[in-house]
TIVEXVEX-926856 format. One record per residue: x, y, z of N, C-alpha, C in turn. Coordinates in steps of 0.02 Angstrom, whole numbers, padded with zeros to 5 digits, always signed. Layout:
BEGIN
XYZXYZXYZ/...
This chain:
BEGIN
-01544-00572+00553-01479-00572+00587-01471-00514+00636/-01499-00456+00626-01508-00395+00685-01449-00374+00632/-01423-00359+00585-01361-00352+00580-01362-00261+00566/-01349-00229+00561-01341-00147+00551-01356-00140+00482/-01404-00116+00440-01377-00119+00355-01324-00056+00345/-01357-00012+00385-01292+00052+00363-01256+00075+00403/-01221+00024+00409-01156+00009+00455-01085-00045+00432/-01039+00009+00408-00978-00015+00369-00900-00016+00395/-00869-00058+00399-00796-00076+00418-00756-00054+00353/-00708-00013+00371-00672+00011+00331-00590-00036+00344/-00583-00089+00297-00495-00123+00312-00477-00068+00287/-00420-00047+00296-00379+00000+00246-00310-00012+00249/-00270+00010+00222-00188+00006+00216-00159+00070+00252/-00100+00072+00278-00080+00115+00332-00018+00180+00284/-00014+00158+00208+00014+00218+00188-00034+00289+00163/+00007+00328+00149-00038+00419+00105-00104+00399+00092/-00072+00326+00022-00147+00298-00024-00189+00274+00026/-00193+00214+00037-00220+00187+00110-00267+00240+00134/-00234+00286+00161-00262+00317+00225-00316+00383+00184/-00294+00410+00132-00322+00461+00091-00388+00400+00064/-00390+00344+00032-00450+00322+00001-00487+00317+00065/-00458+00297+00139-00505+00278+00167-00548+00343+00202/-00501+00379+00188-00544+00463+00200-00601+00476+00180/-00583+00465+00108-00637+00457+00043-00702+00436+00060/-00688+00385+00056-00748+00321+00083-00771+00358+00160/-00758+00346+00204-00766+00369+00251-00813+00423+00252/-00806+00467+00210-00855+00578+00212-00904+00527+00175/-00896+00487+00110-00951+00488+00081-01013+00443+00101/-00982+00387+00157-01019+00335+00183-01062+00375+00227/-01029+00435+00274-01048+00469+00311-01120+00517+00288/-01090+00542+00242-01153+00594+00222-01216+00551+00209/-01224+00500+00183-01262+00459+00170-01297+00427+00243/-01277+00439+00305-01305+00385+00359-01268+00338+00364/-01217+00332+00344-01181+00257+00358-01136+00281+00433/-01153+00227+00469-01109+00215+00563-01037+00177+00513/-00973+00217+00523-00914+00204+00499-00872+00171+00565/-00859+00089+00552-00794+00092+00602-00730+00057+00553/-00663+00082+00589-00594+00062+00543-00550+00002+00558/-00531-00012+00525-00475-00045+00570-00415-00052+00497/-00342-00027+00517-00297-00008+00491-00239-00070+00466/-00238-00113+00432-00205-00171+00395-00138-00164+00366/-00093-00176+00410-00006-00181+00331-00028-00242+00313/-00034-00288+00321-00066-00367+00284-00125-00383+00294/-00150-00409+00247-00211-00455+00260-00223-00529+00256/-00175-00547+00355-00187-00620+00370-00240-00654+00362/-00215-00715+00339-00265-00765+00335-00326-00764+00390/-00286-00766+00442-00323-00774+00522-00346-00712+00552/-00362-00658+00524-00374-00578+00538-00430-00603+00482/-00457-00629+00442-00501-00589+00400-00563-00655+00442/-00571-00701+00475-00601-00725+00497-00656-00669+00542/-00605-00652+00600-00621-00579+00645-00655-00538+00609/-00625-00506+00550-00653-00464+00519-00716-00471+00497/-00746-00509+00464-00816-00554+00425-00872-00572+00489/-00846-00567+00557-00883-00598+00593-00917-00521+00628/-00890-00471+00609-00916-00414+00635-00980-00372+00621/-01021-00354+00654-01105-00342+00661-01096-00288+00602/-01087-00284+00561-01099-00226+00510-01118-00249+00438/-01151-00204+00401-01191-00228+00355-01158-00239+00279/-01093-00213+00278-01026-00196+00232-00975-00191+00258/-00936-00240+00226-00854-00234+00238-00807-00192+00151/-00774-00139+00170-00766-00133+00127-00660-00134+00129/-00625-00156+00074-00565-00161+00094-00545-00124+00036/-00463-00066+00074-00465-00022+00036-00376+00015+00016/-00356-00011-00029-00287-00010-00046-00260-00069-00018/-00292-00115-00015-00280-00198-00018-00330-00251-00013/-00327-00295-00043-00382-00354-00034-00384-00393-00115/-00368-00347-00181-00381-00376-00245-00336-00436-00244/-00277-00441-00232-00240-00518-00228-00271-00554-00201/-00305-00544-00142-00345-00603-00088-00379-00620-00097/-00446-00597-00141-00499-00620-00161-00541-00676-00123/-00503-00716-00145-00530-00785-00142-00523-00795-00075/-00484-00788-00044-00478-00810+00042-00540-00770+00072/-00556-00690+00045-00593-00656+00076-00666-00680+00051/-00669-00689-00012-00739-00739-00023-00746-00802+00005/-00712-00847+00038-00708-00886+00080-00732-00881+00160/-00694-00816+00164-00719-00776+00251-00780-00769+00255/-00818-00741+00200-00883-00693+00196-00918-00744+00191/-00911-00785+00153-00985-00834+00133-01037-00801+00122/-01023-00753+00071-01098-00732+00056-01132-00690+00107/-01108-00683+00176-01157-00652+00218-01152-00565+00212/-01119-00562+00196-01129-00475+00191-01068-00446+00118/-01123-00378+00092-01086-00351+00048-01004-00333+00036/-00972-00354-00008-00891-00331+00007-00891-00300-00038/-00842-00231-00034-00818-00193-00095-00739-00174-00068/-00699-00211-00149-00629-00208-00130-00606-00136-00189/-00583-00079-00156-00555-00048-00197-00491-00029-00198/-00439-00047-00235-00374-00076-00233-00344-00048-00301/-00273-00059-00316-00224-00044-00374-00170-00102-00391/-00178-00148-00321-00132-00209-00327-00146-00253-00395/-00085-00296-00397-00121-00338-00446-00161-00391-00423/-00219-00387-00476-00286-00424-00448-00296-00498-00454/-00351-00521-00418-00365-00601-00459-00443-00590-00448/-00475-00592-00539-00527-00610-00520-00584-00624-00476/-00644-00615-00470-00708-00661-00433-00769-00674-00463/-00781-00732-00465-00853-00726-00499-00931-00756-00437/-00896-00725-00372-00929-00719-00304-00976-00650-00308/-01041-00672-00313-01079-00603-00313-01084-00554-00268/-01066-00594-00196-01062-00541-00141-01008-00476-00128/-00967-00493-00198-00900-00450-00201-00911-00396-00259/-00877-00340-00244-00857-00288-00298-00800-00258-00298/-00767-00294-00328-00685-00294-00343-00675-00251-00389/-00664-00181-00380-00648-00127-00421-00554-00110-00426/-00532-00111-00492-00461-00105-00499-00451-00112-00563/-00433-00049-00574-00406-00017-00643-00382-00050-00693/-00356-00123-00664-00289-00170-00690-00365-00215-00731/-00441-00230-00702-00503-00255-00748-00498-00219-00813/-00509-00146-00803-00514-00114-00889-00457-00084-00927/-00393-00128-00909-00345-00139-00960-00281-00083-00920/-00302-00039-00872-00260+00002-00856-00192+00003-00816/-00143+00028-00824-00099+00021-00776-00100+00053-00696/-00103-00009-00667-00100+00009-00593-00053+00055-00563/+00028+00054-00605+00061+00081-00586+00082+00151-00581/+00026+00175-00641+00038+00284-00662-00035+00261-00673/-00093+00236-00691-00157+00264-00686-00198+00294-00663/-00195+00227-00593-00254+00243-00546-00223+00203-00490/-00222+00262-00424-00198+00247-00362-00277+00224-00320/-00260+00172-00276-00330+00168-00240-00358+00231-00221/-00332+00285-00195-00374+00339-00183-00428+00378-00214/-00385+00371-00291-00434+00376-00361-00500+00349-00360/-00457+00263-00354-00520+00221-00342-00584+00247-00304/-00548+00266-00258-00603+00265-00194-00635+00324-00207/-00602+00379-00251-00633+00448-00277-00689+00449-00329/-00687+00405-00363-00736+00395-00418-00795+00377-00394/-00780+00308-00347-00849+00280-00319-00871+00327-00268/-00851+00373-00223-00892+00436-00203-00908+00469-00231/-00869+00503-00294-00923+00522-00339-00994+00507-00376/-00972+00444-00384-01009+00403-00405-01102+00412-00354/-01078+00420-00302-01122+00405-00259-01174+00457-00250/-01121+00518-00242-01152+00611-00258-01106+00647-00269/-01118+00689-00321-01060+00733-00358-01031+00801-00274/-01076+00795-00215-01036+00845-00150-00983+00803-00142/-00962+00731-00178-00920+00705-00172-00840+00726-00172/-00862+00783-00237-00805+00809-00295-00775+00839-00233/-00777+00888-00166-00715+00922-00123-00697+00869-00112/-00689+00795-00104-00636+00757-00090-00571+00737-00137/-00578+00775-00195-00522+00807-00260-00431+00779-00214/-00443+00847-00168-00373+00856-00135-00351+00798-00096/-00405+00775-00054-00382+00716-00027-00345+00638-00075/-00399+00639-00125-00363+00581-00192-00313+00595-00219/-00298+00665-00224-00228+00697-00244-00169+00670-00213/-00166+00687-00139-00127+00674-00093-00118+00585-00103/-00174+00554-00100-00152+00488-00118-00102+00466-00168/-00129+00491-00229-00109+00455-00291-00042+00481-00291/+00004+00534-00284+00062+00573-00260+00097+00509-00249/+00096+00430-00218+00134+00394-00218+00168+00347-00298/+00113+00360-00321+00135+00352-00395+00179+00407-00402/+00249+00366-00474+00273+00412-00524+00270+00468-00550/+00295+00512-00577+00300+00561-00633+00209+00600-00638/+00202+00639-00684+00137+00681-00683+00086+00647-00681/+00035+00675-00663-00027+00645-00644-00067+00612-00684/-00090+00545-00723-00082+00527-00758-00160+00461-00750/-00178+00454-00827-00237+00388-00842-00307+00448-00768/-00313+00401-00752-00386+00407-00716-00365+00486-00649/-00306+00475-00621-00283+00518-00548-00300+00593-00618/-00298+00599-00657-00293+00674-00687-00385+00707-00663/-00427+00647-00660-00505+00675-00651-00507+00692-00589/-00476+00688-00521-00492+00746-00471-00438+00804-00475/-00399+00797-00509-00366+00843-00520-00401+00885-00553/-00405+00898-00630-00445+00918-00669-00515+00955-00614/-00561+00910-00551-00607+00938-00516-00565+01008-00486/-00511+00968-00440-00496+01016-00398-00481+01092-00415/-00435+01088-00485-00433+01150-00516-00490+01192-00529/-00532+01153-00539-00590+01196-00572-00629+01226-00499/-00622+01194-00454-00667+01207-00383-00627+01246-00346/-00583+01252-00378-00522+01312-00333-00499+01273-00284/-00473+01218-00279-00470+01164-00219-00383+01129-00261/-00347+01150-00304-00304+01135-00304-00278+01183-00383/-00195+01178-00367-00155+01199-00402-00111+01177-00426/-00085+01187-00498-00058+01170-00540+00022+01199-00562/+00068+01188-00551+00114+01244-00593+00182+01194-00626/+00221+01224-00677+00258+01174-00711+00316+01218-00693/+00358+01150-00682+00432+01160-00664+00494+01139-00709/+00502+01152-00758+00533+01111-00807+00484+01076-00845/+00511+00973-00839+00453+00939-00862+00424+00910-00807/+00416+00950-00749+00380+00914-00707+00308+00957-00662/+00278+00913-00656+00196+00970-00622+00234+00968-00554/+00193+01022-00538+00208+01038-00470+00133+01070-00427/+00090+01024-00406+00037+01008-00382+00016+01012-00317/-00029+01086-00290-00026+01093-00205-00122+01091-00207/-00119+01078-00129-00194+01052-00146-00222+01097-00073/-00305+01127-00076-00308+01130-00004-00329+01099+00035/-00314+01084+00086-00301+01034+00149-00346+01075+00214/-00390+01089+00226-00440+01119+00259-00426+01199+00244/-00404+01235+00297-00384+01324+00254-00300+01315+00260/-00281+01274+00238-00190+01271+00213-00190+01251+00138/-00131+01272+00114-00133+01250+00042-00071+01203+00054/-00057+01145+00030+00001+01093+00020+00023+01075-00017/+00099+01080-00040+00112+01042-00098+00100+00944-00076/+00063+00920-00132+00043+00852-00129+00091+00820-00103/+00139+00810-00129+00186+00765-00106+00236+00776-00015/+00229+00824-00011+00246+00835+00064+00180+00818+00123/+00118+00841+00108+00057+00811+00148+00072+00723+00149/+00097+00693+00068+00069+00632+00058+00152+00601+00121/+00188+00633+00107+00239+00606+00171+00228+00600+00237/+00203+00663+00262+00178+00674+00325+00117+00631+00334/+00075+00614+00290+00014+00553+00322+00052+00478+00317/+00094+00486+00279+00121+00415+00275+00170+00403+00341/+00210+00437+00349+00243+00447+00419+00198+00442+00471/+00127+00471+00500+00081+00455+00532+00087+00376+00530/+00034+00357+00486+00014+00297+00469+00071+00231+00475/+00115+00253+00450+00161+00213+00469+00211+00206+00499/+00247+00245+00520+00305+00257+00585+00240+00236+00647/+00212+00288+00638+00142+00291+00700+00100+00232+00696/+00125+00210+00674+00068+00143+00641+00023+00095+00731/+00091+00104+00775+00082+00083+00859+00051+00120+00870/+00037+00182+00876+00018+00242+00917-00038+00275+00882/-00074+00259+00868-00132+00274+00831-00136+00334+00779/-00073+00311+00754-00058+00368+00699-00128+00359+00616/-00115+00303+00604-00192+00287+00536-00249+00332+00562/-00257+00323+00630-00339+00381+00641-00322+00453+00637/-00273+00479+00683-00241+00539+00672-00245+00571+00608/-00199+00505+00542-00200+00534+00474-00258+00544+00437/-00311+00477+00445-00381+00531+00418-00413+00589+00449/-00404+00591+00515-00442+00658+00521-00410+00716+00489/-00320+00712+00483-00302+00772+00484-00335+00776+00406/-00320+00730+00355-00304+00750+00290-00397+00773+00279/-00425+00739+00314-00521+00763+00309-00525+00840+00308/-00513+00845+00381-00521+00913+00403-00481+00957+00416/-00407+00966+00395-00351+01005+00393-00291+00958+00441/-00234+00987+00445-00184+00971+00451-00164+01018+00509/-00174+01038+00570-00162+01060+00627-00086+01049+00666/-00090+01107+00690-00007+01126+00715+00042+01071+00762/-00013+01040+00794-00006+00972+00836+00000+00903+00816/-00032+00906+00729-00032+00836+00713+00033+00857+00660/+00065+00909+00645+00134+00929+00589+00186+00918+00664/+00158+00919+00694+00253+00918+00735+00250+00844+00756/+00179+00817+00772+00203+00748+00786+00212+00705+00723/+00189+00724+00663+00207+00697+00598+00301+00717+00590/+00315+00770+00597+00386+00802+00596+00443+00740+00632/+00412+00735+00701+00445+00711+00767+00454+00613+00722/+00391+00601+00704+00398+00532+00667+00454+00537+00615/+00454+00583+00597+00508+00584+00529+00577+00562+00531/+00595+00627+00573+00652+00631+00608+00663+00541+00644/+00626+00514+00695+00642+00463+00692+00635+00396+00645/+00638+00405+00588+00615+00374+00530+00684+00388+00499/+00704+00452+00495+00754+00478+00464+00819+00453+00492/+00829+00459+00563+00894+00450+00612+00893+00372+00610/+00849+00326+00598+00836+00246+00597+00874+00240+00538/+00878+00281+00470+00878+00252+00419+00942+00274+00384/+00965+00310+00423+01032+00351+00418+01090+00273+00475/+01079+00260+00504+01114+00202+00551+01106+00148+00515/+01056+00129+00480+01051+00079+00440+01099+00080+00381/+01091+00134+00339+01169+00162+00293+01225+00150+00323/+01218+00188+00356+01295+00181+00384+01318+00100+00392/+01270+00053+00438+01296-00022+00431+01328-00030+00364/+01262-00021+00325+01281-00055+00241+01340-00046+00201/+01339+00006+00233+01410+00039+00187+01468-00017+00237/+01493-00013+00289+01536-00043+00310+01512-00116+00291/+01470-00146+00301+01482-00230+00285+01434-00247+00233/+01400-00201+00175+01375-00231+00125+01301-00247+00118/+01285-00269+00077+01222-00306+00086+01235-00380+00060/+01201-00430+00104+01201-00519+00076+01185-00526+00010/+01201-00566-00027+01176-00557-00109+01180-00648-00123/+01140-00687-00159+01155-00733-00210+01121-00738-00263/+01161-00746-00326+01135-00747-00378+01128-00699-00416/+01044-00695-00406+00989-00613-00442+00996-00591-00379/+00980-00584-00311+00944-00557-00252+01005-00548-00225/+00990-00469-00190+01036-00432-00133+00975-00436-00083/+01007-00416-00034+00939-00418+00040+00974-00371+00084/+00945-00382+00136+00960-00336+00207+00912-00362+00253/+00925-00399+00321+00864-00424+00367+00883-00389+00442/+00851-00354+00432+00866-00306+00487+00823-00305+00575/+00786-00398+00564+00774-00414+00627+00714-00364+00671/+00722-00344+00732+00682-00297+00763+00713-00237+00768/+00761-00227+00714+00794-00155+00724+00748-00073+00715/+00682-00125+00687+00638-00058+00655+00570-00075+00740/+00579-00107+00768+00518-00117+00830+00490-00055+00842/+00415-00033+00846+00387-00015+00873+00373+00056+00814/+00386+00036+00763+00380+00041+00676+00334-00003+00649/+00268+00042+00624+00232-00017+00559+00285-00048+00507/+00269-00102+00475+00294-00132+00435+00321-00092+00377/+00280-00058+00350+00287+00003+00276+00344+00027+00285/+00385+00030+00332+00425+00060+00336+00490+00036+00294/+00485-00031+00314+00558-00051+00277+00544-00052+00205/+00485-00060+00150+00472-00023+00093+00496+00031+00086/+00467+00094+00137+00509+00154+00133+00591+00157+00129/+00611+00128+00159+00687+00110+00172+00703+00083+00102/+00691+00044+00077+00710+00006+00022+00699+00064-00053/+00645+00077-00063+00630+00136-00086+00697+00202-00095/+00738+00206-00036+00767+00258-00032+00845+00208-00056/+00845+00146-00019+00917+00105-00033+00923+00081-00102/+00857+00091-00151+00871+00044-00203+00918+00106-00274/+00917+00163-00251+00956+00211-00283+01046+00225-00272/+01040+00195-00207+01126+00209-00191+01181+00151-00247/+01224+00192-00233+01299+00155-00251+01311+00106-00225/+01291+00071-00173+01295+00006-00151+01261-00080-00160/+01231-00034-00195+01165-00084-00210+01182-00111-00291/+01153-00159-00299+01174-00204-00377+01124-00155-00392/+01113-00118-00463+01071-00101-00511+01012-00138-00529/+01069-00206-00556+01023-00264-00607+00981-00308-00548/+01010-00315-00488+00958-00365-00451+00908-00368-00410/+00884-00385-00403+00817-00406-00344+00830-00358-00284/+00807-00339-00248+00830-00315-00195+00748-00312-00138/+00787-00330-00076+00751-00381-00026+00753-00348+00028/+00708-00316+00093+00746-00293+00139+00671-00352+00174/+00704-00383+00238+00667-00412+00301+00702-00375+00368/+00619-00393+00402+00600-00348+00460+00549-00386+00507/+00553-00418+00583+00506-00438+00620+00454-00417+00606/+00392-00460+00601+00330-00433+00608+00286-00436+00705/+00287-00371+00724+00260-00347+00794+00175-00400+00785/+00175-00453+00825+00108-00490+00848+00053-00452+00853/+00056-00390+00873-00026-00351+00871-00027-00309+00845/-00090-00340+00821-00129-00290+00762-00184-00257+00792/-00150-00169+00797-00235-00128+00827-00277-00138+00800/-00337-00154+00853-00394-00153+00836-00420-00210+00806/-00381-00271+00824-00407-00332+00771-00371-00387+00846/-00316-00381+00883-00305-00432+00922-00224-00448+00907/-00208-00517+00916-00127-00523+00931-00113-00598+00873/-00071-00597+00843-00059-00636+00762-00032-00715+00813/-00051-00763+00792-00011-00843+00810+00053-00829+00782/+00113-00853+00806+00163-00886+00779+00203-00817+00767/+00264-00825+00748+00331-00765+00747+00312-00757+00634/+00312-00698+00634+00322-00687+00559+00365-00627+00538/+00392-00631+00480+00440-00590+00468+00404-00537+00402/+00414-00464+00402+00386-00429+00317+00442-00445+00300/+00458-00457+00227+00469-00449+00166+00438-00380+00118/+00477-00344+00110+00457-00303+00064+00528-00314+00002/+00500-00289-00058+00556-00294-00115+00542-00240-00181/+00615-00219-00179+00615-00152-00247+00657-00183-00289/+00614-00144-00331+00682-00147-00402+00734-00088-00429/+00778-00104-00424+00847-00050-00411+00828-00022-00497/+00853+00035-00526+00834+00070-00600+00868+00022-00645/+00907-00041-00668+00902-00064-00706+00866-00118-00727/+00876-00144-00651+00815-00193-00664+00746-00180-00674/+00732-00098-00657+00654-00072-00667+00655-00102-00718/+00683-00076-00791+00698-00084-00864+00670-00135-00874/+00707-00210-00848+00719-00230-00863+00644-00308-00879/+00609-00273-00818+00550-00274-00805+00491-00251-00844/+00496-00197-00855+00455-00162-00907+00469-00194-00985/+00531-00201-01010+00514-00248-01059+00494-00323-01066/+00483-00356-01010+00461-00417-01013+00530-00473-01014/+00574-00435-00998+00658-00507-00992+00665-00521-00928/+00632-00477-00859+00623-00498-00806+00565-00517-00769/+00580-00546-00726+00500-00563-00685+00461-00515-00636/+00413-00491-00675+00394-00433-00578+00391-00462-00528/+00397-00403-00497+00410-00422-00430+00339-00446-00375/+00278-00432-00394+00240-00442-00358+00238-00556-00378/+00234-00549-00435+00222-00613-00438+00274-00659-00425/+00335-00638-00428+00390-00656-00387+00368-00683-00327/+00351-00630-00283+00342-00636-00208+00289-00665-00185/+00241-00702-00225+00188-00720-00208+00225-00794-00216/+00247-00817-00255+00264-00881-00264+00343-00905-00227/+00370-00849-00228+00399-00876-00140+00383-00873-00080/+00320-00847-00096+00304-00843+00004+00259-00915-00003/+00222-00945-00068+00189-00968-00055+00214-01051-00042/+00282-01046-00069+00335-01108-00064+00352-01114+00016/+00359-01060+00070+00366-01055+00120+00321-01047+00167/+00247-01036+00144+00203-01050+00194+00174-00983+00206/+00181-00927+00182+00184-00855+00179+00112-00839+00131/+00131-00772+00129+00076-00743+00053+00112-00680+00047/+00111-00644-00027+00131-00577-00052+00079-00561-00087/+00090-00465-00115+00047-00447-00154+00089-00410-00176/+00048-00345-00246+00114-00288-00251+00112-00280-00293/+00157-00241-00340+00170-00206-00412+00213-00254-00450/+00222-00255-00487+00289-00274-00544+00364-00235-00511/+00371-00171-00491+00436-00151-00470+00446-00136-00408/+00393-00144-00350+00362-00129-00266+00311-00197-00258/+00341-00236-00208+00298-00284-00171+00320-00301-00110/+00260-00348-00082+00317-00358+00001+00267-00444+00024/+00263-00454+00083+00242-00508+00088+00242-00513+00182/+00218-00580+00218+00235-00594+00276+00266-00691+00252/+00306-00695+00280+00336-00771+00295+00367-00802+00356/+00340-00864+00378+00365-00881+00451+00433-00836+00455/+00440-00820+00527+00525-00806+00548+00567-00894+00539/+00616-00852+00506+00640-00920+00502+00660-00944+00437/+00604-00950+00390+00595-00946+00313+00639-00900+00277/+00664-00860+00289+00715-00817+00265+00736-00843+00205/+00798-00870+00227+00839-00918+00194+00823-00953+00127/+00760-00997+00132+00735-01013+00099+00689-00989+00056/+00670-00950+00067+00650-00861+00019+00692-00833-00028/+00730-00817-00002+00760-00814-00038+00799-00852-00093/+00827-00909-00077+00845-00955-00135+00779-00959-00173/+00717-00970-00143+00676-00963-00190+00656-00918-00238/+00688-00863-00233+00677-00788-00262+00712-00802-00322/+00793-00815-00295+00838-00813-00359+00811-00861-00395/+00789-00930-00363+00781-00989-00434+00723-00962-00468/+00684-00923-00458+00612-00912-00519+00663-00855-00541/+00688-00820-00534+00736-00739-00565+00795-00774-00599/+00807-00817-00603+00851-00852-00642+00815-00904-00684/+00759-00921-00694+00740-00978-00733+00741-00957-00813/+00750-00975-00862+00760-00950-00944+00677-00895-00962/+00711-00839-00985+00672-00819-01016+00612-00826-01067/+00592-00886-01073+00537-00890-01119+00472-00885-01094/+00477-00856-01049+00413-00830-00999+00380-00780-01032/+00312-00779-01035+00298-00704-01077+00267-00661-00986/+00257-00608-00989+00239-00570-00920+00183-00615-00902/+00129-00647-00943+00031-00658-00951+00085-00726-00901/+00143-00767-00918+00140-00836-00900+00168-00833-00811/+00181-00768-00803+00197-00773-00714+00135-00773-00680/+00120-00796-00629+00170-00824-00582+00184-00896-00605/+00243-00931-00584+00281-00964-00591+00271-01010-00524/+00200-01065-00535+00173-01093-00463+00255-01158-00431/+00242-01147-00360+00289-01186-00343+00301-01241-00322/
């Protein structure tokens, strides 16, 4: 085939995690001789992974998304070249040999405080050569999008980094408080993991995903903090006008499900964003506790570095407000990822995602009908055990 053997496509996802595993991957493919090229994914269309599979390289590897897809992407590949999916979503199986579907959720673990893809992607560079271990800080910064202390598998570059003098530890109450070094800067994790995510995704148009691996690789420079800053701020002033609507006229609600479709109000914004947004709305006083909660957002036709999408589509992203987290975790509600997979798939769409964080793409248009579809599986009788979702449509 002439095809490159050590020559690898990196899909990746455009948040902290996303962009930190693909860092990962990236130094370690590198040290090895591998020719690295990227290309930066909020979804992984049906009609994008065609493009993708047809490209002269000897490995495709997909990275903080692809374990839901499986099957479409073993479909793309046909066997012609190696795939390795390293992911935290919830998975589906393959018993396609050309695949290596690595995700925490195979050996019993929780995706949601275990193991962040960056982890993922930290182990298998280790895996590869222990000069692996300085990429500690970078998996750090990833996994930071997870919950509460560092926790299941994310504690082993931690655990490195301390020991390599490459990160720090200190307790604040009951909570860690975790700074890592970031070329010769030291960072607290969770402020780096904002600022690449703000890159990656505010910047998501403007070639913010490349920006964020170099910085988080090789330090974090005075030029890439003010244009990370400058994203914020407009991230921040977007999302502050958006409040303000809500509060005067509410959010739409039937049933289980509240929403918010906020059209092209976010344009010239990656998709992640209205996650972010939702993320921050599912805590206020305005919002139902107990229900569903929905925010839609145009999906922008071009995708860097891959070409321009058929047809008008809308994201879907969806949180779960703190009672319904609960309510979830004991098994009386439905998660949310499998939720969203089986209404997008009633509408012609696809989702992926967590139990209390998921999102999706569905024709523009489909709205409507998304939603009723949401509430009727979130309202169907409880004798569902978690193993019996999804709930096909």
């Amino acid at each position: 085939m002439g095809m490159p053997k050590k020559a690898a496509l990196l899909v990746h996802h455009g948040d902290a995690d996303g962009v930190c595993a693909a860092a990962v991957v990236r130094l370690a493919l590198e040290r090895q001789g591998w020719k690295i090229e990227k290309v930066c994914l909020e979804k992984l269309f049906p009609e994008v992974l065609g493009k993708i599979h047809s490209r002269e390289v000897g490995a495709i590897i997909y990275i903080d998304l692809g374990s839901p897809h499986v099957d479409e992407i073993s479909k793309a590949n046909q066997g012609r070249k190696l795939v390795v999916i390293l992911d935290h979503h919830d998975p589906t199986a393959t018993q396609d040999p050309s695949i290596l579907n690595l995700n925490p959720e195979f050996w019993g673990m929780n995706e949601e405080s275990d193991a962040s893809s960056s982890t993922v992607a930290y182990l298998l560079a280790v895996d590869l050569s222990e000069l692996n271990e300085d990429s500690a800080p970078i998996a750090l910064v990833g996994s930071s999008e997870l919950p509460g202390k560092v926790a299941g598998l994310n504690r082993m570059p931690l655990e490195v980094g301390l020991k390599n003098g490459a990160a720090q530890m200190a307790r604040s109450g009951k909570s860690e408080v975790v700074k890592v070094r970031i070329g010769n800067e030291w960072w607290n994790r969770q402020k780096a993991s904002s600022l690449i995510t703000a890159l990656g995704s505010v910047g998501y148009y403007r070639g913010g995903p490349d920006i964020a691996i170099d910085a988080i690789t090789t330090g974090i420079e005075e030029r890439t903090k003010r244009l990370a800053e400058q994203l914020e701020e407009e991230r921040r002033s977007k999302f502050e006008e958006l409040f303000s609507d809500i509060r005067r006229h509410a959010l739409k609600s039937v049933g289980l499900v509240q929403w918010i479709d906020l059209e092209n109000r976010l344009a010239g914004m990656g998709t992640k964003v209205i996650g972010t947004f939702l993320s921050v709305l599912r805590f206020k006083r305005i919002v139902d506790p107990k229900n569903y909660l929905l925010g839609f957002m145009w999906l922008e036709p071009k995708i860097p570095g891959i070409g321009t999408l058929a047809g008008d589509w809308t994201k879907v992203s969806a949180r779960a407000p703190p009672v319904l987290n609960e309510a979830i975790a004991s098994g009386t509600m439905p998660p949310l990822s499998q939720l969203l997979r089986s209404a997008s798939d009633a509408v012609g769409g696809f989702a992926d995602g967590h139990a209390y964080a998921a999102s999706g793409v569905i024709p523009r248009g489909s709205e409507p009908s998304f939603v009723e579809r949401v509430n009727e599986l979130a309202s169907r009788p409880r004798e569902h055990t978690e193993d019996e979702w999804p709930i096909k449509p």
